[in-house]
ROTIFI-166391 format. One record per residue: chain; x, y, z of N, C-alpha, C, CB in turn. Coordinates in steps of 0.02 Angstrom, whole numbers, plus 50000, padded with zeros to 5 digits. Last residue first. Glycine has a CB too. Layout:
// ROTIFI-166391
@kette:A n.east:X n.north:Y n.up:Z ca.east:X ca.north:Y ca.up:Z c.east:X c.north:Y c.up:Z cb.east:X cb.north:Y cb.up:Z
...
//
This chain:
// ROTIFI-166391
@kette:A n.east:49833 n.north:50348 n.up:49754 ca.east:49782 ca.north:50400 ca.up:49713 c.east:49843 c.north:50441 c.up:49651 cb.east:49737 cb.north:50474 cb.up:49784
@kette:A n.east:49884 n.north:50262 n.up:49817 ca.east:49890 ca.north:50244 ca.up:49750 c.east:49851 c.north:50302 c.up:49719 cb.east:49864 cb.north:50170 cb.up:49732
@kette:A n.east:49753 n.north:50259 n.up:49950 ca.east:49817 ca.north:50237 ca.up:49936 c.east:49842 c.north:50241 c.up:49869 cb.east:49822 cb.north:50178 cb.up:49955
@kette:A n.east:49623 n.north:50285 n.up:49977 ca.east:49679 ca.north:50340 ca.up:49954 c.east:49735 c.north:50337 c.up:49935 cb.east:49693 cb.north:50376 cb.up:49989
@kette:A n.east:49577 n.north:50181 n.up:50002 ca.east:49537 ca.north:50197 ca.up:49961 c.east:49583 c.north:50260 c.up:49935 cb.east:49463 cb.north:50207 cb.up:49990
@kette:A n.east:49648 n.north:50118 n.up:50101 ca.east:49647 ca.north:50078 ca.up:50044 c.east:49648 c.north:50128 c.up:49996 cb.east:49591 cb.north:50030 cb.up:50037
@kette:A n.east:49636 n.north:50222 n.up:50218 ca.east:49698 ca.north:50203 ca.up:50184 c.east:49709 c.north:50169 c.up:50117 cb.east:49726 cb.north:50167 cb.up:50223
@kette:A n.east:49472 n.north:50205 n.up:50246 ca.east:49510 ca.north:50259 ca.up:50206 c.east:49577 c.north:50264 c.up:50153 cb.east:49526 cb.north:50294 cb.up:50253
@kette:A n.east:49502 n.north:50081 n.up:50296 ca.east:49467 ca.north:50104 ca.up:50240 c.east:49484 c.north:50159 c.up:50175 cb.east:49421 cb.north:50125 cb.up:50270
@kette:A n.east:49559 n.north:50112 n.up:50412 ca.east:49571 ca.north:50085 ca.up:50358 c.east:49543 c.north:50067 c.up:50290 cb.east:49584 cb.north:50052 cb.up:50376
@kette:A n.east:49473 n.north:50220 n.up:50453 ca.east:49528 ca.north:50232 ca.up:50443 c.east:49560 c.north:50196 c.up:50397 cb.east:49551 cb.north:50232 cb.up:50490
@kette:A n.east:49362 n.north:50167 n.up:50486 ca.east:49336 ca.north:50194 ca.up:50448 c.east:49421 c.north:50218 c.up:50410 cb.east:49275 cb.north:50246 cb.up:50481
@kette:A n.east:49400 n.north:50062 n.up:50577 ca.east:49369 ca.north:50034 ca.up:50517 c.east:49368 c.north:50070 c.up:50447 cb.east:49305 cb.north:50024 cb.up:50533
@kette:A n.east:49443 n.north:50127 n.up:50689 ca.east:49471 ca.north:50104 ca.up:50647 c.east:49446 c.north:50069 c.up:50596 cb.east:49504 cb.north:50079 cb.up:50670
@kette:A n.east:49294 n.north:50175 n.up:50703 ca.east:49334 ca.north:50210 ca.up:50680 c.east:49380 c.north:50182 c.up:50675 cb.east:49341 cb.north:50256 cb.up:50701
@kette:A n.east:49229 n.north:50065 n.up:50755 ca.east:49210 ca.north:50105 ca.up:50695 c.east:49243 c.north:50134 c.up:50663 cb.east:49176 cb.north:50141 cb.up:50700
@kette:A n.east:49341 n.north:50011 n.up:50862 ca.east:49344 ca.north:49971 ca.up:50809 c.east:49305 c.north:50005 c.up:50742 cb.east:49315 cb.north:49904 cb.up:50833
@kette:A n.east:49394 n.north:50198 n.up:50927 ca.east:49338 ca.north:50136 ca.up:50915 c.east:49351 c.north:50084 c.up:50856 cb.east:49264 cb.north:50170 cb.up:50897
@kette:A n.east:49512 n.north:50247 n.up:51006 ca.east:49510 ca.north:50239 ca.up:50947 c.east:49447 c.north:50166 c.up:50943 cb.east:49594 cb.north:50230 cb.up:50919
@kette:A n.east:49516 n.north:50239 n.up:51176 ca.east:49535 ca.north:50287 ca.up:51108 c.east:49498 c.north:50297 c.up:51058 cb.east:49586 cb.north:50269 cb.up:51073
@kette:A n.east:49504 n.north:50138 n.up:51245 ca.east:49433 ca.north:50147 ca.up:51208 c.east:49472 c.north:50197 c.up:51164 cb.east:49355 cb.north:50178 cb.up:51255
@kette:A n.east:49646 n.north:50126 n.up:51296 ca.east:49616 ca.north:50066 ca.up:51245 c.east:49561 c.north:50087 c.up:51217 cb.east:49597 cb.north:49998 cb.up:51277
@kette:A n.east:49750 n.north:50229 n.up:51333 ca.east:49676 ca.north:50206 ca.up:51346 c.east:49657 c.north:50171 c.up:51276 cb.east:49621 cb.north:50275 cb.up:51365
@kette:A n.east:49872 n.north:50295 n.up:51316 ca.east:49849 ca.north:50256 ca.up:51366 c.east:49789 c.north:50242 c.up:51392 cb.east:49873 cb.north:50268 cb.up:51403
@kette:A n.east:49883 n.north:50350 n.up:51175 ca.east:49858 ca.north:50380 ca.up:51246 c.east:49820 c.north:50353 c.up:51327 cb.east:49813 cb.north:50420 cb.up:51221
@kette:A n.east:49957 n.north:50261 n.up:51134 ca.east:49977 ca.north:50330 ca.up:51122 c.east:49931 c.north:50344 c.up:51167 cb.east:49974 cb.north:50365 cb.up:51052
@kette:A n.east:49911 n.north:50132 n.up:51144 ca.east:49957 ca.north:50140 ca.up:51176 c.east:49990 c.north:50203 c.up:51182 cb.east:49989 cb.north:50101 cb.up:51159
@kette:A n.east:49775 n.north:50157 n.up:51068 ca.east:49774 ca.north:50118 ca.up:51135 c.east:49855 c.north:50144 c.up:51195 cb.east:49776 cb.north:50018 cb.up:51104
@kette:A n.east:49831 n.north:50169 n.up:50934 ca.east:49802 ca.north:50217 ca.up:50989 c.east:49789 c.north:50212 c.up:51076 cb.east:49739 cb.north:50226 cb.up:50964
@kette:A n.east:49888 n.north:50055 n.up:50917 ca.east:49910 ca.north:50106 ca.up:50918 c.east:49894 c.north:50163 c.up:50960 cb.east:49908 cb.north:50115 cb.up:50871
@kette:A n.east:49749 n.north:49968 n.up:50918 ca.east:49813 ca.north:49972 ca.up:50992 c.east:49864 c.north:50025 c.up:50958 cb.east:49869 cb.north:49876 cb.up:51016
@kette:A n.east:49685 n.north:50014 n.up:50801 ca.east:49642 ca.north:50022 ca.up:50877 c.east:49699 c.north:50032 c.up:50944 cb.east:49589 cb.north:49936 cb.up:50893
@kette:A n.east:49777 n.north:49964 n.up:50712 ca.east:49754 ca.north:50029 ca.up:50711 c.east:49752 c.north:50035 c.up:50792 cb.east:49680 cb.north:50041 cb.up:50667
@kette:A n.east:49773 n.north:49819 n.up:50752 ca.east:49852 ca.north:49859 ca.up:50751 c.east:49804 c.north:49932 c.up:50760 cb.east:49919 cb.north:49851 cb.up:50656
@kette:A n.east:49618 n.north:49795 n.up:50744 ca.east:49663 ca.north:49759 ca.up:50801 c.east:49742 c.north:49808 c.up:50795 cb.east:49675 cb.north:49656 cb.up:50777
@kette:A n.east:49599 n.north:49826 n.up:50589 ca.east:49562 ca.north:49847 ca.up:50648 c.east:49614 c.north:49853 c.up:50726 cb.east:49500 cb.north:49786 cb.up:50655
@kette:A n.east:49769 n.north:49807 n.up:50502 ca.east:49737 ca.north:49784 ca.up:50565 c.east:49684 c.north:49811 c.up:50595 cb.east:49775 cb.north:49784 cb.up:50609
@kette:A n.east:49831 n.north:49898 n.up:50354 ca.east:49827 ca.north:49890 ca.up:50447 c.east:49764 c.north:49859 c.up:50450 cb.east:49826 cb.north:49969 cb.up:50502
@kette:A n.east:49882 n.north:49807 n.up:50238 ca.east:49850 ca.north:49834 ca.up:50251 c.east:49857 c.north:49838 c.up:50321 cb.east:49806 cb.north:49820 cb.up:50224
@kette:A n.east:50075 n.north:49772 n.up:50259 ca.east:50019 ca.north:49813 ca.up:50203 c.east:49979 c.north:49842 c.up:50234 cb.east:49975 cb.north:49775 cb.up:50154
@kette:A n.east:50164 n.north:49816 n.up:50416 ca.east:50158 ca.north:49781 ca.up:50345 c.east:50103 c.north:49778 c.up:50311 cb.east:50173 cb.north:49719 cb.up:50346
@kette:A n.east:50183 n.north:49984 n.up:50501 ca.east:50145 ca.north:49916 ca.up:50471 c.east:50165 c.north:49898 c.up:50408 cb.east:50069 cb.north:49921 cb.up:50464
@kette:A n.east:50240 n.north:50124 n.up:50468 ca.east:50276 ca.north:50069 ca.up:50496 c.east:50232 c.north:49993 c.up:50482 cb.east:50286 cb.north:50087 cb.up:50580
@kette:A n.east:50108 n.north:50181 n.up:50456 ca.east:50145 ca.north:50195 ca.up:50406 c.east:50199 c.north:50141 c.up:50416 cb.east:50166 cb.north:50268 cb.up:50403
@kette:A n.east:50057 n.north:50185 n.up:50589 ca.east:50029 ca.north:50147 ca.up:50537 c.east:50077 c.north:50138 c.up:50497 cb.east:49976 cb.north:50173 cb.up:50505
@kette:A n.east:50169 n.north:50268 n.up:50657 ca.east:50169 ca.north:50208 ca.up:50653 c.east:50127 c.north:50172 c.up:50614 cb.east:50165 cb.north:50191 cb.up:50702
@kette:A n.east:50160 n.north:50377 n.up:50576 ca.east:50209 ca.north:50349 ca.up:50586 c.east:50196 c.north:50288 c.up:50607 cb.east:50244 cb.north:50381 cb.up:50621
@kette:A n.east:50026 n.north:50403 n.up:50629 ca.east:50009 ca.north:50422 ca.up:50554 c.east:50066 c.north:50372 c.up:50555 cb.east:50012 cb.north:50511 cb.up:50515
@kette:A n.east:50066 n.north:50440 n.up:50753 ca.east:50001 ca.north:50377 ca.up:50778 c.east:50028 c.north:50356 c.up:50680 cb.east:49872 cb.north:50419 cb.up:50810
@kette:A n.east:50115 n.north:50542 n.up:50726 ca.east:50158 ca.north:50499 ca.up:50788 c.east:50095 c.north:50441 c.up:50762 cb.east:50161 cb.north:50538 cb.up:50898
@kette:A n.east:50029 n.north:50649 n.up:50693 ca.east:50106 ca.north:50637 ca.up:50635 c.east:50107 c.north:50549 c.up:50671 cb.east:50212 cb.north:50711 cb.up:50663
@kette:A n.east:49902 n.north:50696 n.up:50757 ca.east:49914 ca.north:50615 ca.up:50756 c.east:49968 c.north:50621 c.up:50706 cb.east:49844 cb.north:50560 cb.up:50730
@kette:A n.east:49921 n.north:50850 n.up:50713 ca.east:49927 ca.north:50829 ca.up:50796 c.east:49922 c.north:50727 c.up:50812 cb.east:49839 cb.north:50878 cb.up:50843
@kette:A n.east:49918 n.north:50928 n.up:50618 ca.east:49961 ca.north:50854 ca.up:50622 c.east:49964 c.north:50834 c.up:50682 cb.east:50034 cb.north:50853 cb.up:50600
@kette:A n.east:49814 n.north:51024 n.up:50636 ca.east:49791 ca.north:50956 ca.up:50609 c.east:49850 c.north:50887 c.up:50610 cb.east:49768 cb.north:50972 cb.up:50528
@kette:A n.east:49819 n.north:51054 n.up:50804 ca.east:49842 ca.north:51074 ca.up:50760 c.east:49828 c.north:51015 c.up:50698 cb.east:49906 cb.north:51093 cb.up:50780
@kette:A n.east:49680 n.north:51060 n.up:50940 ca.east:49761 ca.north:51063 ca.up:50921 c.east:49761 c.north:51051 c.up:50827 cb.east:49812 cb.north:50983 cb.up:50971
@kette:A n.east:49539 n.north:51091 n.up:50971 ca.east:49577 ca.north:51149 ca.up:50923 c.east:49639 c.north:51153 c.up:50919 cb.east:49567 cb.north:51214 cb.up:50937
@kette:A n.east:49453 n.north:50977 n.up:50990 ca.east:49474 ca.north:51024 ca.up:51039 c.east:49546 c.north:51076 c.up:51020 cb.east:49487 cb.north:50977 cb.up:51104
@kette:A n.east:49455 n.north:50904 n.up:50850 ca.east:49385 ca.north:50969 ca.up:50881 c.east:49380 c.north:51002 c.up:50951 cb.east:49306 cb.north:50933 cb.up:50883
@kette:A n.east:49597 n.north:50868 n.up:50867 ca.east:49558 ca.north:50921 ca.up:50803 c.east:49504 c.north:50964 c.up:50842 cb.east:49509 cb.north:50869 cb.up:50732
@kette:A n.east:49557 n.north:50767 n.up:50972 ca.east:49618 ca.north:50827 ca.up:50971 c.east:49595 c.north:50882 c.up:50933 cb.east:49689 cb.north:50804 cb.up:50935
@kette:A n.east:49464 n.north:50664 n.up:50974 ca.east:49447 ca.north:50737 ca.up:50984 c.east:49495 c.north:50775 c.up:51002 cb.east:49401 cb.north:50748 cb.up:51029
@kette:A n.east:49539 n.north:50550 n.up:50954 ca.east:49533 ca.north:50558 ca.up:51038 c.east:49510 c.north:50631 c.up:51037 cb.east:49611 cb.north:50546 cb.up:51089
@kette:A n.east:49502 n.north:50530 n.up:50819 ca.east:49483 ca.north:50467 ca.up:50869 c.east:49490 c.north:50498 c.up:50923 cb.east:49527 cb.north:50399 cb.up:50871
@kette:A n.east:49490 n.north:50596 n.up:50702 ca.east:49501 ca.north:50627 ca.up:50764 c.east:49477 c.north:50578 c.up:50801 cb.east:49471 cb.north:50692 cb.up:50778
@kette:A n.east:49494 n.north:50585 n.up:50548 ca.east:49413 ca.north:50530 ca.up:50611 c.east:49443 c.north:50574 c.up:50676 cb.east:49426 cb.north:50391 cb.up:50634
@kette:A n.east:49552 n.north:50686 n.up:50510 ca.east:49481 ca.north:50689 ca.up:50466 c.east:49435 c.north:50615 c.up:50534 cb.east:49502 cb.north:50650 cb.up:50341
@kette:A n.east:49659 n.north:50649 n.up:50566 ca.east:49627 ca.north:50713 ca.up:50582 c.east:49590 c.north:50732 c.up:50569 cb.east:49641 cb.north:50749 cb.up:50577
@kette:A n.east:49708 n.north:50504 n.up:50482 ca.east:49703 ca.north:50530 ca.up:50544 c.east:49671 c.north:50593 c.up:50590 cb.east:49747 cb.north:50530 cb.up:50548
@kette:A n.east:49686 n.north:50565 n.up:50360 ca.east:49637 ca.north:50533 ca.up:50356 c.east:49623 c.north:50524 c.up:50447 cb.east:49651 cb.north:50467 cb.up:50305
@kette:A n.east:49797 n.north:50678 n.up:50357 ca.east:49736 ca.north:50697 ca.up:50333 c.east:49676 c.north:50670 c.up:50361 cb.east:49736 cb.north:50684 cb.up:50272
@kette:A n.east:49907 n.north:50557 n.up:50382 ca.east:49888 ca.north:50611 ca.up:50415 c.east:49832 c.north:50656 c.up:50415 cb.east:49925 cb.north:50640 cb.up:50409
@kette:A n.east:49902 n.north:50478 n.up:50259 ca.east:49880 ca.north:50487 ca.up:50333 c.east:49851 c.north:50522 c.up:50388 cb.east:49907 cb.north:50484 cb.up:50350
@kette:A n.east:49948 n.north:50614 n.up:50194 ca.east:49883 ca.north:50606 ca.up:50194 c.east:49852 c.north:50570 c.up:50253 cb.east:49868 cb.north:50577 cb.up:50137
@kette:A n.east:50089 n.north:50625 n.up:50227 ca.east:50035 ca.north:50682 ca.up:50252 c.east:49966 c.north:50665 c.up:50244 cb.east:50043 cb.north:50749 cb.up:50214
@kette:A n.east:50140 n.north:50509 n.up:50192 ca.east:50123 ca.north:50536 ca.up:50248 c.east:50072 c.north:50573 c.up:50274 cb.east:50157 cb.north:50560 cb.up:50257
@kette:A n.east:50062 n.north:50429 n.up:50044 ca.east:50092 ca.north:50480 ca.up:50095 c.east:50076 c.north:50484 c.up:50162 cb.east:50079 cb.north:50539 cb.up:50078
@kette:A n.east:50049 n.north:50258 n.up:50015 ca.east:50007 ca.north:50301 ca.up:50042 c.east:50073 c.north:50355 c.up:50079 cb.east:49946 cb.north:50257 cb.up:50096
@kette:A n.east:50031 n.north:50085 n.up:49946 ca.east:50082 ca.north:50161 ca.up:49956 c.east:50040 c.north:50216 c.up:49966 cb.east:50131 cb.north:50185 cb.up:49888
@kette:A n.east:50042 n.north:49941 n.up:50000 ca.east:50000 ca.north:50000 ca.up:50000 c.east:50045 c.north:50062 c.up:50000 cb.east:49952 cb.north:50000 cb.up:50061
//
């Protein structure tokens, strides 16, 4: 899957799993979470997505299995654009 950074990043700040964005930090405010997807082998994981987040803010509900759903999704669907 080849996919930019920055878009990650895009698709990361477009679900705002822990409401960073709509509490008014900066849109690369997931670069760190964007990095490690980006580190995975092809597609991500519901299960990898979800514990990324899990372990970036030390809370497992973080990031909902919806919303990693909607993330990887995303990644497919932008990947190669």
């Amino acid at each position: 899957m080849a996919i930019t950074r920055d878009e990650v990043i895009r698709i990361l700040a477009e679900a705002d799993p822990a409401g960073l964005i709509a509490g008014g930090a900066p849109r690369d405010e997931y670069a760190a979470e964007a990095d490690a997807i980006l580190g995975l082998q092809g597609v991500p994981k519901l299960t990898e997505i979800t514990g990324i987040f899990a372990v970036s803010f030390s809370d497992p509900g973080t990031c909902t299995r919806e919303t990693a759903r909607w993330i990887a999704e995303e990644l497919v669907r932008r990947a190669d654009r």
